[in-house]
C-alpha positions in Angstrom: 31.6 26.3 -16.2 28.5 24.3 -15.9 28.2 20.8 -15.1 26.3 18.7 -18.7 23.6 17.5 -16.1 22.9 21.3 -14.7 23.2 22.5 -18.5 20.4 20.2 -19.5 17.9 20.9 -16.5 18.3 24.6 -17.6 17.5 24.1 -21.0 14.5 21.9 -20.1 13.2 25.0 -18.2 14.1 27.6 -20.7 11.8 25.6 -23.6 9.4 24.4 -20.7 9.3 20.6 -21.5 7.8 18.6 -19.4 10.9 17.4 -17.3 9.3 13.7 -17.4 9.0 13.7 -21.4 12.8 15.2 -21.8 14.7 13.1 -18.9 13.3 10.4 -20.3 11.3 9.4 -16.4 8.5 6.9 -16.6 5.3 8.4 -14.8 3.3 5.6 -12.8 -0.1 6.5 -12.3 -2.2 4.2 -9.7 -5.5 3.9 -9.1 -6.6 1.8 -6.1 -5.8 -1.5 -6.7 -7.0 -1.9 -9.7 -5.7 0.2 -12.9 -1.8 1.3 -13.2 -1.2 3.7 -16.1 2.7 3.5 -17.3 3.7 7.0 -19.4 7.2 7.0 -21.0 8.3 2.7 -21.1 10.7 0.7 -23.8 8.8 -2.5 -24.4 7.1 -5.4 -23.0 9.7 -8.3 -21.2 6.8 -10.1 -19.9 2.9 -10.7 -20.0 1.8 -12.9 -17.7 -2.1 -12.8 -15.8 0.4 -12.6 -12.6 3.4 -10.2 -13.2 4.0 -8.0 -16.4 7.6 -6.7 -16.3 8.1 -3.7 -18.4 11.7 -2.1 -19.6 11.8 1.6 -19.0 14.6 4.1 -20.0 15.6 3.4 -16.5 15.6 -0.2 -15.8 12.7 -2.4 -14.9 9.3 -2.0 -13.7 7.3 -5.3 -12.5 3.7 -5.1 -11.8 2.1 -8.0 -10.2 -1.3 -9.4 -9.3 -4.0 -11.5 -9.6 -5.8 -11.6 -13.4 -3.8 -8.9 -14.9 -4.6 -7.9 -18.7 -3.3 -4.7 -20.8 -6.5 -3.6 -22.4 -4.9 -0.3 -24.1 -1.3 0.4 -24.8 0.6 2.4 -27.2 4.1 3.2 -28.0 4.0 6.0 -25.3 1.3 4.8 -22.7 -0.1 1.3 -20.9 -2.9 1.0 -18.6 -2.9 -2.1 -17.3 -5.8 -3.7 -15.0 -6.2 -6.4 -12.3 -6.3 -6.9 -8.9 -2.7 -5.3 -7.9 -0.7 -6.3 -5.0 3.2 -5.1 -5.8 4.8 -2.3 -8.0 8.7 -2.7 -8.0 10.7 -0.2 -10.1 14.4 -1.4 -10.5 17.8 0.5 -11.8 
């Protein structure tokens, strides 16, 4: 009998959905130091020019920086730009 865990990676395969999208994973894009794209987060905890700290399905993600600013978000996706010194993702 199959483990749930192993029954859900096979299904994820079988329909090929991105494994990101159906596990639920935030994807951290970063570009130099400058832009960080966040794919897959829960909401905002803080906005601050020096640290943004976001909630993802999987517990936190800080970001921080000199002069950080989210110039584009939506429900799904954030880029976020600055000069970025420290990317921290926490259970």
């Amino acid at each position: 009998m199959k483990k749930i865990g192993q029954w859900k990676e096979d299904m994820i395969t079988s329909l090929e959905i991105p494994r990101d999208l159906a596990m639920k994973e935030t994807v951290i894009t970063v570009t130099g130091r400058h832009q960080v794209i966040v794919c897959n987060y829960r909401s905002v905890l803080r906005y601050e020019e020096e640290e943004i700290i976001l909630l993802t399905f999987r517990g936190r993600l800080q970001i921080r920086g000199k002069k950080l600013q989210i110039p584009i978000y939506t429900p799904e996706e954030m880029y976020i730009e600055g000069v970025i010194t420290e990317i921290i993702l926490e259970r």
